[in-house]
PyMOL Python script that loads the backbone (N, CA, C, O; Angstrom):
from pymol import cmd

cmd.read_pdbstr("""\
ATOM      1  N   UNK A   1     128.271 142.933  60.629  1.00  0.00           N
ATOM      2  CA  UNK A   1     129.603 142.365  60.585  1.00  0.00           C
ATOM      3  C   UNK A   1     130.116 142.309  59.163  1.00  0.00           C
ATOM      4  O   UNK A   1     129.284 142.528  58.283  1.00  0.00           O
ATOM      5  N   UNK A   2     131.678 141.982  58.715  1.00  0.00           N
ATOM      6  CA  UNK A   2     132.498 142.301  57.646  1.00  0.00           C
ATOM      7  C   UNK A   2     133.065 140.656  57.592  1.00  0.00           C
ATOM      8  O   UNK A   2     133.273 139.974  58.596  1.00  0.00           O
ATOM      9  N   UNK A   3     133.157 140.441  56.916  1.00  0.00           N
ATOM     10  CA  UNK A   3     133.447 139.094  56.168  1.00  0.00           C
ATOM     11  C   UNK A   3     134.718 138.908  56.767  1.00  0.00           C
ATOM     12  O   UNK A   3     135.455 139.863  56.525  1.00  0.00           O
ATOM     13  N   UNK A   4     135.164 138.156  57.357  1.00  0.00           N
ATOM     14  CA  UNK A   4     136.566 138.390  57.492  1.00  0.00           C
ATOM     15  C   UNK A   4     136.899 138.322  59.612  1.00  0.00           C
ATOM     16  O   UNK A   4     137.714 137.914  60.439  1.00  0.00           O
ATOM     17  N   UNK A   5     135.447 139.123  59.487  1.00  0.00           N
ATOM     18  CA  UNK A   5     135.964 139.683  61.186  1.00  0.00           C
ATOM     19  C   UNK A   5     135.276 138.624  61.648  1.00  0.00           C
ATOM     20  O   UNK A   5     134.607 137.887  60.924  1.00  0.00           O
ATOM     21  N   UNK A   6     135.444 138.460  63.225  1.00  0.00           N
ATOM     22  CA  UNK A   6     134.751 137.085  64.096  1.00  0.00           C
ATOM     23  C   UNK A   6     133.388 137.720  64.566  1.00  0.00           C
ATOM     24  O   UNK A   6     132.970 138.872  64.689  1.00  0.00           O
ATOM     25  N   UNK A   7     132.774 136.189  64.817  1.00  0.00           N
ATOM     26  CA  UNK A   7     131.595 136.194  65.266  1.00  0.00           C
ATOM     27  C   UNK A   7     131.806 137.771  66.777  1.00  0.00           C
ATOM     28  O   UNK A   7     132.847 138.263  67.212  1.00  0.00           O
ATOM     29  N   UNK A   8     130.311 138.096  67.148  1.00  0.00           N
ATOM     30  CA  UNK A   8     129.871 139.032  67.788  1.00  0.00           C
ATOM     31  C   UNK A   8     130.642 138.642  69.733  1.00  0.00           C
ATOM     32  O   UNK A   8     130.975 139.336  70.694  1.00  0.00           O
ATOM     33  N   UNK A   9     130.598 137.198  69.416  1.00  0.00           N
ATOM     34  CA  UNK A   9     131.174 136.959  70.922  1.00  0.00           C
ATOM     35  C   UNK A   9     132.215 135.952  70.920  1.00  0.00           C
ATOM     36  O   UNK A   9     132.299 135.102  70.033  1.00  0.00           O
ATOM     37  N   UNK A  10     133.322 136.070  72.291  1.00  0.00           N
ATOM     38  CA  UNK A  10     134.130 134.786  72.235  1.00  0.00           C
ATOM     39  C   UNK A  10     133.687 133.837  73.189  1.00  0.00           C
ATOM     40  O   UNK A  10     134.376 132.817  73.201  1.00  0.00           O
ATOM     41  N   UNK A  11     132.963 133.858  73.807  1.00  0.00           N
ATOM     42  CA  UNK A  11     132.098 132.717  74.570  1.00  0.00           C
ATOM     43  C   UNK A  11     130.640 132.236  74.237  1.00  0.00           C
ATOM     44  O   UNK A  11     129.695 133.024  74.194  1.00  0.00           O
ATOM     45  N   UNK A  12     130.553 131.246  74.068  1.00  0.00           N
ATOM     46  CA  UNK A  12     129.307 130.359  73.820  1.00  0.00           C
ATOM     47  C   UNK A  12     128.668 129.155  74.885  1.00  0.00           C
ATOM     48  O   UNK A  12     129.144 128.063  75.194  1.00  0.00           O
ATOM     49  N   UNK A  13     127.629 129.698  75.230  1.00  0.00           N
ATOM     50  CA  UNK A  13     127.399 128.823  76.596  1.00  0.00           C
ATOM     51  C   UNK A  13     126.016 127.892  76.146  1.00  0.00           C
ATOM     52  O   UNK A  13     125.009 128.562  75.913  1.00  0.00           O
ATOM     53  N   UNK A  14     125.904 126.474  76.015  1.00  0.00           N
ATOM     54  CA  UNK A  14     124.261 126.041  76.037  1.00  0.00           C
ATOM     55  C   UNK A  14     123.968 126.250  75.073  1.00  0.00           C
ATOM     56  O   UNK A  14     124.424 126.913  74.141  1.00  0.00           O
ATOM     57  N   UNK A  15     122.895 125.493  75.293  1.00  0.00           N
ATOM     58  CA  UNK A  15     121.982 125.131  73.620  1.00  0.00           C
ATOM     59  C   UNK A  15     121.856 126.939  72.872  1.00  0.00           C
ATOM     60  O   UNK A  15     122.178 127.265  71.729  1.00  0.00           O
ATOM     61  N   UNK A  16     121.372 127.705  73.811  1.00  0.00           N
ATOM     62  CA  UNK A  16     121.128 129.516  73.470  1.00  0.00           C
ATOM     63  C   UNK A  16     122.281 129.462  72.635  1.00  0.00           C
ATOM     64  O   UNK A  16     122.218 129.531  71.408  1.00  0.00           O
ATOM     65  N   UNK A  17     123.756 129.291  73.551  1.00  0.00           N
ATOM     66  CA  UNK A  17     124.536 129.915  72.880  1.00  0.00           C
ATOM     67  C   UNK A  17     124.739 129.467  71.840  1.00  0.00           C
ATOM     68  O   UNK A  17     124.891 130.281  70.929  1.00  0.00           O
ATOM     69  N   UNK A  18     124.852 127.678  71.446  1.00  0.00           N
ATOM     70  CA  UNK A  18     125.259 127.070  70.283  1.00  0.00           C
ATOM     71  C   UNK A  18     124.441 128.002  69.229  1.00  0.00           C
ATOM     72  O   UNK A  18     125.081 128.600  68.364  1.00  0.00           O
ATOM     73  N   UNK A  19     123.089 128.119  69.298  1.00  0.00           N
ATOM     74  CA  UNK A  19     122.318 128.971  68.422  1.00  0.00           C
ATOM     75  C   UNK A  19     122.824 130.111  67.748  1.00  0.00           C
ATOM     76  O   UNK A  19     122.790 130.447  66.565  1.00  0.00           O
ATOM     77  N   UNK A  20     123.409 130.749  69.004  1.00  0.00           N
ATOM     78  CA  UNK A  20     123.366 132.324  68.828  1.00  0.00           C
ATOM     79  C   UNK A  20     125.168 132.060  67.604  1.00  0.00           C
ATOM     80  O   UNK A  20     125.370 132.775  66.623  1.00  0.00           O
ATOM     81  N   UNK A  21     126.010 131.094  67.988  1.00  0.00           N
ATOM     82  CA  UNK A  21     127.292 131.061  67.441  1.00  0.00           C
ATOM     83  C   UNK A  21     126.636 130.987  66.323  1.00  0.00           C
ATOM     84  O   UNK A  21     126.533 132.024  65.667  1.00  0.00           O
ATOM     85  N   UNK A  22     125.949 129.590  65.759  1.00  0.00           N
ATOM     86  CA  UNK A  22     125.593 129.623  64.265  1.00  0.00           C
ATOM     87  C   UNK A  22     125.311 130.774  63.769  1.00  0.00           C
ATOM     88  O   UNK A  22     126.052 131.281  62.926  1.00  0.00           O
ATOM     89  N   UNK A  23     124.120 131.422  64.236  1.00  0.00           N
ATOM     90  CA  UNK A  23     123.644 133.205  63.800  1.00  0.00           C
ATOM     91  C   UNK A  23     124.738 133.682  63.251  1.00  0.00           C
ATOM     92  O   UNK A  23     125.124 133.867  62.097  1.00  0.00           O
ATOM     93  N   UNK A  24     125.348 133.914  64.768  1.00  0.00           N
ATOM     94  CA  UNK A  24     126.634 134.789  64.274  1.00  0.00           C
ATOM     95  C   UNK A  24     127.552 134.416  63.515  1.00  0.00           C
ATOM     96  O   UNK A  24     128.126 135.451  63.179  1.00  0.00           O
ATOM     97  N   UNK A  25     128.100 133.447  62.981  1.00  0.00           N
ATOM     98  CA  UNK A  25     128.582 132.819  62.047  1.00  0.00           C
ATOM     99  C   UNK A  25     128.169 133.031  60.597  1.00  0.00           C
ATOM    100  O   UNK A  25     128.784 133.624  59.711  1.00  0.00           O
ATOM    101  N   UNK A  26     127.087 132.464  60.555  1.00  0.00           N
ATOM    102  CA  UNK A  26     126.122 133.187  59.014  1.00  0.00           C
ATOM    103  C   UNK A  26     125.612 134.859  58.971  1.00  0.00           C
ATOM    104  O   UNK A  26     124.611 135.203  58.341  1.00  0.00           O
ATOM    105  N   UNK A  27     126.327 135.653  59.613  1.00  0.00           N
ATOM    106  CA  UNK A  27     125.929 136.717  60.242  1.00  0.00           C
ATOM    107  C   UNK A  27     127.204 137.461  59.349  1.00  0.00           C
ATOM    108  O   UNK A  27     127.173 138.299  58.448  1.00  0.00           O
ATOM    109  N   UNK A  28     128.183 136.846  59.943  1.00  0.00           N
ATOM    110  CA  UNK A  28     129.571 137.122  60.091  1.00  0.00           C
ATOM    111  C   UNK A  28     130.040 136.791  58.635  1.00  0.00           C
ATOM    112  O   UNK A  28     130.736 137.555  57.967  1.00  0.00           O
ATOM    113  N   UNK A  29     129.552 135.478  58.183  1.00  0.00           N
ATOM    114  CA  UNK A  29     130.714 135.166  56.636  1.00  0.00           C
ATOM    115  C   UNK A  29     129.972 134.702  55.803  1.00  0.00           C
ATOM    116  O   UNK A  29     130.413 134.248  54.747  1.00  0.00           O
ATOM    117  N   UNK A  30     128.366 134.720  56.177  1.00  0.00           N
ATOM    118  CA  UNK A  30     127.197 134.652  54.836  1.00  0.00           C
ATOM    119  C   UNK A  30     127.587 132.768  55.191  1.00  0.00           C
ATOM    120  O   UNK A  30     127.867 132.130  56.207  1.00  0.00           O
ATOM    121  N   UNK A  31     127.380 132.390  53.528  1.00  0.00           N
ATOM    122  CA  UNK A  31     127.257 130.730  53.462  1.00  0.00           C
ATOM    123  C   UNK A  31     128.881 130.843  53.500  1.00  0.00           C
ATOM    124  O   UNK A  31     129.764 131.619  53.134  1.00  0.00           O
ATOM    125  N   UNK A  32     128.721 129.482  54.227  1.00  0.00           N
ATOM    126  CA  UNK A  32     130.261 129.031  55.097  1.00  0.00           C
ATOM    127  C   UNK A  32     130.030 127.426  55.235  1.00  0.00           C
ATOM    128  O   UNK A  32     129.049 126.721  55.000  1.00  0.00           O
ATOM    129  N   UNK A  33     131.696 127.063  55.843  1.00  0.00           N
ATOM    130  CA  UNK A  33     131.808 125.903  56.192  1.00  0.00           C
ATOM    131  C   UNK A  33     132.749 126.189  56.831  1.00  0.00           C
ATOM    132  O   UNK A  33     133.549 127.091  56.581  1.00  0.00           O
ATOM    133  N   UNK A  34     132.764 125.192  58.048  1.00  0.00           N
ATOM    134  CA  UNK A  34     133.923 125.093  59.244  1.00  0.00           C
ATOM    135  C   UNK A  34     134.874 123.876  59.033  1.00  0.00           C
ATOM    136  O   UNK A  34     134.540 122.692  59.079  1.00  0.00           O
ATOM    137  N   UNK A  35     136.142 124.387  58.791  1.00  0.00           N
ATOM    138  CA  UNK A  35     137.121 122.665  58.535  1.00  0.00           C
ATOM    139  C   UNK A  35     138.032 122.787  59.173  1.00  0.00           C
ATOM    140  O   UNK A  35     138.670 123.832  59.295  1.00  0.00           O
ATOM    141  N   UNK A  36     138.269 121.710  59.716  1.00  0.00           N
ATOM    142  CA  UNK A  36     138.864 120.986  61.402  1.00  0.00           C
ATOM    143  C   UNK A  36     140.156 120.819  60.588  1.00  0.00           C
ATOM    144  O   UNK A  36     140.142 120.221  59.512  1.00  0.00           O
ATOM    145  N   UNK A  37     141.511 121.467  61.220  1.00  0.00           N
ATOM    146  CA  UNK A  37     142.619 121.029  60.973  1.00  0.00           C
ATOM    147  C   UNK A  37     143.173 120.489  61.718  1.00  0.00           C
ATOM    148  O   UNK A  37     144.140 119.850  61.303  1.00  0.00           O
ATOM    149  N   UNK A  38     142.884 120.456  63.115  1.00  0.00           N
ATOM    150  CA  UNK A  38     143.408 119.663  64.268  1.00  0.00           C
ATOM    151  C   UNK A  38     142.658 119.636  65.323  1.00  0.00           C
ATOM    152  O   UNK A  38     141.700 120.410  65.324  1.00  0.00           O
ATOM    153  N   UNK A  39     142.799 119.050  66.110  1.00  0.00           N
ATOM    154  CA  UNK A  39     142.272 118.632  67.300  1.00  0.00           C
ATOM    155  C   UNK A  39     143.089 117.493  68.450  1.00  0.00           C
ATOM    156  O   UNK A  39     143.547 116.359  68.312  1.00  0.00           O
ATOM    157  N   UNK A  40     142.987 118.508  69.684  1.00  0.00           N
ATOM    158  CA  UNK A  40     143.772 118.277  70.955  1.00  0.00           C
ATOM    159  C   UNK A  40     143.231 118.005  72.050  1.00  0.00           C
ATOM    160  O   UNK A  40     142.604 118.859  72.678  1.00  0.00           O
ATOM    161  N   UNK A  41     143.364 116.904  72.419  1.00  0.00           N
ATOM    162  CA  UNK A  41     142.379 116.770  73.928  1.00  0.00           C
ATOM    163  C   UNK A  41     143.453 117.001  74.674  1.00  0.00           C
ATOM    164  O   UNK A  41     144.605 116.615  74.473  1.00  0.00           O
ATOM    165  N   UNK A  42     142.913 117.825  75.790  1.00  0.00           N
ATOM    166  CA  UNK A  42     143.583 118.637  76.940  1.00  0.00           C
ATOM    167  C   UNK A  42     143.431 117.772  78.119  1.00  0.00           C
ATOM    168  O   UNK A  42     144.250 117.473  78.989  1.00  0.00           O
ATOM    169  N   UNK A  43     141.779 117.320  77.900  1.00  0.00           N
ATOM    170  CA  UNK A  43     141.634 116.590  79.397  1.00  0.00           C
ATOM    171  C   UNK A  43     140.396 115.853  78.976  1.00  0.00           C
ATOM    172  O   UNK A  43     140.148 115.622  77.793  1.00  0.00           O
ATOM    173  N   UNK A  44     139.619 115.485  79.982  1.00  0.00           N
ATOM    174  CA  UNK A  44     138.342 114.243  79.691  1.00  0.00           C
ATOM    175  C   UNK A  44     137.113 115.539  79.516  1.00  0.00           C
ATOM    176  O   UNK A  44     136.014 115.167  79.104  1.00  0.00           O
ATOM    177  N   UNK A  45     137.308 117.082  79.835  1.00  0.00           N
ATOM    178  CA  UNK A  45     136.284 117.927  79.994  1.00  0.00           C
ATOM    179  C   UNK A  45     136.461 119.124  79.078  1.00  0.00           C
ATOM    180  O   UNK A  45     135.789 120.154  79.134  1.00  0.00           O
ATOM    181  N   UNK A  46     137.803 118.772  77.919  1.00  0.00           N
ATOM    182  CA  UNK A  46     138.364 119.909  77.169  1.00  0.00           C
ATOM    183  C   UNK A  46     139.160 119.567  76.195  1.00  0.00           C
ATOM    184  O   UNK A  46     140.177 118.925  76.454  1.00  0.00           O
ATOM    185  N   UNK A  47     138.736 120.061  74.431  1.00  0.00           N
ATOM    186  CA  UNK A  47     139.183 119.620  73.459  1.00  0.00           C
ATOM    187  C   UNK A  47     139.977 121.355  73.336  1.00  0.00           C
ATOM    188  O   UNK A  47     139.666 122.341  74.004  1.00  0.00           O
ATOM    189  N   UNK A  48     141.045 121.254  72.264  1.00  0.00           N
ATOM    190  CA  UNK A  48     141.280 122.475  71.221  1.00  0.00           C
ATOM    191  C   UNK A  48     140.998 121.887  69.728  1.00  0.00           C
ATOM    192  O   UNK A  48     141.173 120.720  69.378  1.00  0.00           O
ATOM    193  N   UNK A  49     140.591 122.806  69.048  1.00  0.00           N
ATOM    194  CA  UNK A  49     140.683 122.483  67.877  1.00  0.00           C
ATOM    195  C   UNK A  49     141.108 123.678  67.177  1.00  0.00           C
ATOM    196  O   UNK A  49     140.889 124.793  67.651  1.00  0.00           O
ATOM    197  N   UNK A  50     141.642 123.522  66.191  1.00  0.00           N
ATOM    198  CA  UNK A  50     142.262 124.244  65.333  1.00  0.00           C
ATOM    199  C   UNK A  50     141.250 124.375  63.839  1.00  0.00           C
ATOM    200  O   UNK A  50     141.176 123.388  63.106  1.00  0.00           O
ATOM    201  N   UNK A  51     140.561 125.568  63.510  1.00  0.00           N
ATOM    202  CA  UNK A  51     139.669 125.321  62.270  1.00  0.00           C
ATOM    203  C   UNK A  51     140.007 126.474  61.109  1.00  0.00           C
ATOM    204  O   UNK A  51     140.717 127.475  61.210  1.00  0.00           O
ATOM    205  N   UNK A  52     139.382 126.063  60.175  1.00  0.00           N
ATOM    206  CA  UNK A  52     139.116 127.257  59.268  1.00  0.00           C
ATOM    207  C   UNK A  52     137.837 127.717  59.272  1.00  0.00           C
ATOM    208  O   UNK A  52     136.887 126.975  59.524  1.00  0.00           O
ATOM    209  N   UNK A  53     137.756 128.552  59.088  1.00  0.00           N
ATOM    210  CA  UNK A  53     136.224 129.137  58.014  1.00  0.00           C
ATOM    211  C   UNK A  53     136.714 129.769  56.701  1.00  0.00           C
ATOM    212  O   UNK A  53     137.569 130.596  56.383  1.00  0.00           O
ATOM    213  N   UNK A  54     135.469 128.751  55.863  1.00  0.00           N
ATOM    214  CA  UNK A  54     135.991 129.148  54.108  1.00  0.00           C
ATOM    215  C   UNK A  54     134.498 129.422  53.902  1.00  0.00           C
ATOM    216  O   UNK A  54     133.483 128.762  54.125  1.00  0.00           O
ATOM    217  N   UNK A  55     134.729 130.603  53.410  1.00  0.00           N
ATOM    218  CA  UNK A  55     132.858 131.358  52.755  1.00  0.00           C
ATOM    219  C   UNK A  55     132.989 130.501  51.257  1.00  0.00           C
ATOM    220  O   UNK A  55     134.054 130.287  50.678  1.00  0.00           O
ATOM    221  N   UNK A  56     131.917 130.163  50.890  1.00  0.00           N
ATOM    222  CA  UNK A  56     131.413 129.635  49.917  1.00  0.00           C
ATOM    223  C   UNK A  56     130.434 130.645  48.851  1.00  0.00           C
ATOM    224  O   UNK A  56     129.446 131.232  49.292  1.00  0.00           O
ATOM    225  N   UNK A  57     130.735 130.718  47.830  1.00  0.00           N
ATOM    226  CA  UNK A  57     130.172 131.301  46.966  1.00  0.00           C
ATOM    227  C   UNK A  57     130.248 130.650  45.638  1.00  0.00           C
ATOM    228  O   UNK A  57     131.022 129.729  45.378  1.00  0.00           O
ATOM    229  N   UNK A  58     129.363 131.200  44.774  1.00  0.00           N
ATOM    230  CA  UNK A  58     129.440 130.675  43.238  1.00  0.00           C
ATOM    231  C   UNK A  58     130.834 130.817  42.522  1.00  0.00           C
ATOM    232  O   UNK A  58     131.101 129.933  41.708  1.00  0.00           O
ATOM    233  N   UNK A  59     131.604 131.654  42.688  1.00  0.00           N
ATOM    234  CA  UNK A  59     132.957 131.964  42.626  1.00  0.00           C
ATOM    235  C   UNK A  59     133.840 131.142  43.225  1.00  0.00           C
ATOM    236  O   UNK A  59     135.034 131.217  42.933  1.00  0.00           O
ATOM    237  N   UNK A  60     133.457 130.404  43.981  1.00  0.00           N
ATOM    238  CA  UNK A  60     134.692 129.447  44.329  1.00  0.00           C
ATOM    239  C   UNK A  60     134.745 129.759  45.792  1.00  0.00           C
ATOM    240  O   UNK A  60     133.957 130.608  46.207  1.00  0.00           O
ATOM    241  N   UNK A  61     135.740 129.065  46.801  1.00  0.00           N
ATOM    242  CA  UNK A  61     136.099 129.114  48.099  1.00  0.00           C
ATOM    243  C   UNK A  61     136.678 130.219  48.291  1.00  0.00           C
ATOM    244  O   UNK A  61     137.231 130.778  47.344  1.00  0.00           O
ATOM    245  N   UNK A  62     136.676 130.725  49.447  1.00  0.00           N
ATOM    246  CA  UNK A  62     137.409 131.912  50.260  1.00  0.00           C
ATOM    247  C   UNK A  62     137.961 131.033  51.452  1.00  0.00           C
ATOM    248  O   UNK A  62     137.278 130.433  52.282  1.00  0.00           O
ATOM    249  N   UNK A  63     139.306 131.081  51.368  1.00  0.00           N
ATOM    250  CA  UNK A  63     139.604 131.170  53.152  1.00  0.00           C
ATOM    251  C   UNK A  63     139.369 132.351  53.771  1.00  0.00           C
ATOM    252  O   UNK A  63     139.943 133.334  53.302  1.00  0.00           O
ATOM    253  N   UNK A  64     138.608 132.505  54.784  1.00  0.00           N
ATOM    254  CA  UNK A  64     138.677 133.729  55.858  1.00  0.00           C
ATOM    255  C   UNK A  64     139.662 134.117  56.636  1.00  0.00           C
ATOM    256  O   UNK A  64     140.312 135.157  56.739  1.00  0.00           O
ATOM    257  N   UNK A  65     139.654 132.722  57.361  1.00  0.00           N
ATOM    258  CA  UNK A  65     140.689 133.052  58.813  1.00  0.00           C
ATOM    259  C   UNK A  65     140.837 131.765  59.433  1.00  0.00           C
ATOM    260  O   UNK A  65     139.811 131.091  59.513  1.00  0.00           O
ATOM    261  N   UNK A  66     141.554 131.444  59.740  1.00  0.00           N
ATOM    262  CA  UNK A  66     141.976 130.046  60.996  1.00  0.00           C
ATOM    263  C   UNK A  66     141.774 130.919  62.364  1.00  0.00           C
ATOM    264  O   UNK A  66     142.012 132.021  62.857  1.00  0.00           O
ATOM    265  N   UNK A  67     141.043 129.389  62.689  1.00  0.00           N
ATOM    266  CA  UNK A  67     140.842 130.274  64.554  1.00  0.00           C
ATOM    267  C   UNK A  67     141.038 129.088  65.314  1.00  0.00           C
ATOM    268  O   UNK A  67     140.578 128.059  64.820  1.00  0.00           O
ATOM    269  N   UNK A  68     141.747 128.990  66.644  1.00  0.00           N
ATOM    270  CA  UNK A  68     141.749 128.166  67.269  1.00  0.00           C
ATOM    271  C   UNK A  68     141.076 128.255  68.469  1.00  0.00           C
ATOM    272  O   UNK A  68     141.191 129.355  69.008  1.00  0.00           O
ATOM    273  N   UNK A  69     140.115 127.083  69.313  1.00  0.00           N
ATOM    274  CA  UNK A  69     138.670 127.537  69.901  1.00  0.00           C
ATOM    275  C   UNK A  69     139.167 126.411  70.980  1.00  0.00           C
ATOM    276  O   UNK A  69     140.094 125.609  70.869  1.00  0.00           O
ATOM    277  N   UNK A  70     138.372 126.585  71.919  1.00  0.00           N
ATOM    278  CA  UNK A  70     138.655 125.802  72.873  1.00  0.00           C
ATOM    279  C   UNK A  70     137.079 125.257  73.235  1.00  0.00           C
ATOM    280  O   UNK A  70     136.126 126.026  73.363  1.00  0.00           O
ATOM    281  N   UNK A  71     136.997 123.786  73.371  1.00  0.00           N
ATOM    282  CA  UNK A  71     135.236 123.316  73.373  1.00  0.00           C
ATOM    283  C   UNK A  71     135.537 122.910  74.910  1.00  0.00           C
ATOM    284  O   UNK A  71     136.668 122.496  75.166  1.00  0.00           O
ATOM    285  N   UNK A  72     134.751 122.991  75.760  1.00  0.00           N
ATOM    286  CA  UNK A  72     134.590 122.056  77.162  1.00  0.00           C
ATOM    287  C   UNK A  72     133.146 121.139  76.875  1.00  0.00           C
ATOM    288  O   UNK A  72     132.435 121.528  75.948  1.00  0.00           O
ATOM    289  N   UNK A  73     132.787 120.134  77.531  1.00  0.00           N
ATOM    290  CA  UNK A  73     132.732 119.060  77.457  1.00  0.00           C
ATOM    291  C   UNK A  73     131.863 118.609  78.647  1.00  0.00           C
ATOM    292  O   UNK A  73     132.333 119.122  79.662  1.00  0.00           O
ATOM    293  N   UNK A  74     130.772 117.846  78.931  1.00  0.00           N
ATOM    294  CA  UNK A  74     130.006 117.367  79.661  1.00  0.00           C
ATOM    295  C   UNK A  74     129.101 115.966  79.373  1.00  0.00           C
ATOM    296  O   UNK A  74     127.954 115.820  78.952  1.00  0.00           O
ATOM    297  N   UNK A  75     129.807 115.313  79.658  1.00  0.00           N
ATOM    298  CA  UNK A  75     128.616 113.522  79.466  1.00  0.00           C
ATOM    299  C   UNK A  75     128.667 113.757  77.850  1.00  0.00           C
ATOM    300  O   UNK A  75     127.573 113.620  77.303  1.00  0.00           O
ATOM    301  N   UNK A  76     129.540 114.021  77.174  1.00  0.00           N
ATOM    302  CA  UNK A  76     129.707 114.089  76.001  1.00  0.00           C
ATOM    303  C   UNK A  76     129.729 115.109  74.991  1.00  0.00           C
ATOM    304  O   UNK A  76     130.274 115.207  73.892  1.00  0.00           O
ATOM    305  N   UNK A  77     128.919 115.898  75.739  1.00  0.00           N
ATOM    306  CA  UNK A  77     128.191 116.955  75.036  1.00  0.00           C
ATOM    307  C   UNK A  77     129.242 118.140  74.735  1.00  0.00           C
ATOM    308  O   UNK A  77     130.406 117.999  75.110  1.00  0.00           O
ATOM    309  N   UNK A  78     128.741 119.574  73.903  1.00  0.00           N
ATOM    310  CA  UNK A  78     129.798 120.548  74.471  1.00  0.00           C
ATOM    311  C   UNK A  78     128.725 121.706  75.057  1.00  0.00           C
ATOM    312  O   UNK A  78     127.537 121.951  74.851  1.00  0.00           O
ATOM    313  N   UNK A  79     129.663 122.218  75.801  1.00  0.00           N
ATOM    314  CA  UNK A  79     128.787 123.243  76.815  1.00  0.00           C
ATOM    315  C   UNK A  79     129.554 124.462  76.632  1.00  0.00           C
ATOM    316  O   UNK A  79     129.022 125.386  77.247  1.00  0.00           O
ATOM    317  N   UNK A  80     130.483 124.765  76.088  1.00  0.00           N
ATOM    318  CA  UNK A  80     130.754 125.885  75.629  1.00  0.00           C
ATOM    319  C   UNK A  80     132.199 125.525  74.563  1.00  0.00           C
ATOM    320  O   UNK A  80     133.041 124.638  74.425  1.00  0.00           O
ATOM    321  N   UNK A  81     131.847 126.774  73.997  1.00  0.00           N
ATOM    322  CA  UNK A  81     133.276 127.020  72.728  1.00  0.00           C
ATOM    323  C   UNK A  81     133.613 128.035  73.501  1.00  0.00           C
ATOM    324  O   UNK A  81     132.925 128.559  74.377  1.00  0.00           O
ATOM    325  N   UNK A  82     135.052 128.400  73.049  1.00  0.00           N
ATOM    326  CA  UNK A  82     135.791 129.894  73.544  1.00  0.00           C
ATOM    327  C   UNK A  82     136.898 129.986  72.175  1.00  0.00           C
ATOM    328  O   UNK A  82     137.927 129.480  71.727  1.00  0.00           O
ATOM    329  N   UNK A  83     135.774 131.109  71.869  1.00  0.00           N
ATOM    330  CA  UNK A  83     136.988 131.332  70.874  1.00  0.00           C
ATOM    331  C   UNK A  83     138.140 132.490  70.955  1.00  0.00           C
ATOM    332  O   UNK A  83     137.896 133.575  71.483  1.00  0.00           O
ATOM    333  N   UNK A  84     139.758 132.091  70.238  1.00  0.00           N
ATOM    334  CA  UNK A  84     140.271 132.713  70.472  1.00  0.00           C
ATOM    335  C   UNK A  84     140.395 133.896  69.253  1.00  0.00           C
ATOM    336  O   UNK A  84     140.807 133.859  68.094  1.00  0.00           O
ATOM    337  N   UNK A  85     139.856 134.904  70.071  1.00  0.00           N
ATOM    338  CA  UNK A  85     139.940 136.448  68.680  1.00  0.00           C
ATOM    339  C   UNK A  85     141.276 136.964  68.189  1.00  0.00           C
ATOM    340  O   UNK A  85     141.360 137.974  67.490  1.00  0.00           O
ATOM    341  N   UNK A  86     141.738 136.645  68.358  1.00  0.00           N
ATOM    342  CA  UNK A  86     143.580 137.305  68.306  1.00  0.00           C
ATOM    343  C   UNK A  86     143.962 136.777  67.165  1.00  0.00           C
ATOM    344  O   UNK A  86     144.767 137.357  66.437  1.00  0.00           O
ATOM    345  N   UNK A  87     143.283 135.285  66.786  1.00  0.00           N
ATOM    346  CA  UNK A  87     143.654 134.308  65.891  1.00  0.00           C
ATOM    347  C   UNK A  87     143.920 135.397  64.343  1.00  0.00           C
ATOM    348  O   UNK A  87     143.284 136.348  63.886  1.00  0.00           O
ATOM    349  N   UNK A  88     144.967 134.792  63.972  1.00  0.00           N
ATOM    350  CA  UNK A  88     145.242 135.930  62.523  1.00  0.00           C
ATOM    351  C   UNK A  88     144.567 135.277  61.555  1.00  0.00           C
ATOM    352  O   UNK A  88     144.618 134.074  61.297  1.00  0.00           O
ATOM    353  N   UNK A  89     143.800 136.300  60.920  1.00  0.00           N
ATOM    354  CA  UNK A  89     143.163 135.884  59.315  1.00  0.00           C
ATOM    355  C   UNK A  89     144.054 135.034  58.344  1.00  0.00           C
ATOM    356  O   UNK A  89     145.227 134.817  58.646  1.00  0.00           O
ATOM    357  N   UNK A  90     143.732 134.747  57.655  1.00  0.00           N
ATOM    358  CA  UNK A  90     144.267 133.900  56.521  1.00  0.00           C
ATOM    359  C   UNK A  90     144.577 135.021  55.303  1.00  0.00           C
ATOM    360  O   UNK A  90     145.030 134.647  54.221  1.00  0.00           O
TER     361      UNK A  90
END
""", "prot")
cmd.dss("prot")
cmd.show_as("cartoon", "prot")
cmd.util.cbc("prot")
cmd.orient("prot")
């Protein structure tokens, strides 16, 4: 993967998947951080959030891209992300 482009999948299911997102995440934009610009509850079983990813380097911050993801929700927990790929880079 290219710095810039999204993780390998837009669905994340379960503990596997939470895994496999991180991977692909550090996969995808090296050392990173995810920052929450908003957040929307839809219902008692479904958030949106609105984020960035900014790669981190000795050089200073990068914005990548804003993506807006959709989490569902179980006894608290999340049981899947869906992210949306269309989302335009920064």
């Amino acid at each position: 993967m290219h710095p810039g482009l999204p993780p390998a999948l837009t669905v994340y299911e379960g503990h596997a998947g939470m895994a496999r997102l991180v991977a692909d995440l550090s996969a995808a934009y090296g050392p990173h951080r995810i920052e929450v610009e908003d957040i929307t509850v839809e219902s008692d079983t479904q958030v949106t959030a609105q984020t960035r990813v900014v790669q981190e380097s000795d050089h200073g911050d990068l914005l990548l891209r804003r993506i807006k993801s959709v989490y569902t929700l179980r006894a608290g927990l999340v049981t899947s992300i869906e992210g949306d790929p269309s989302t335009d880079p920064s």
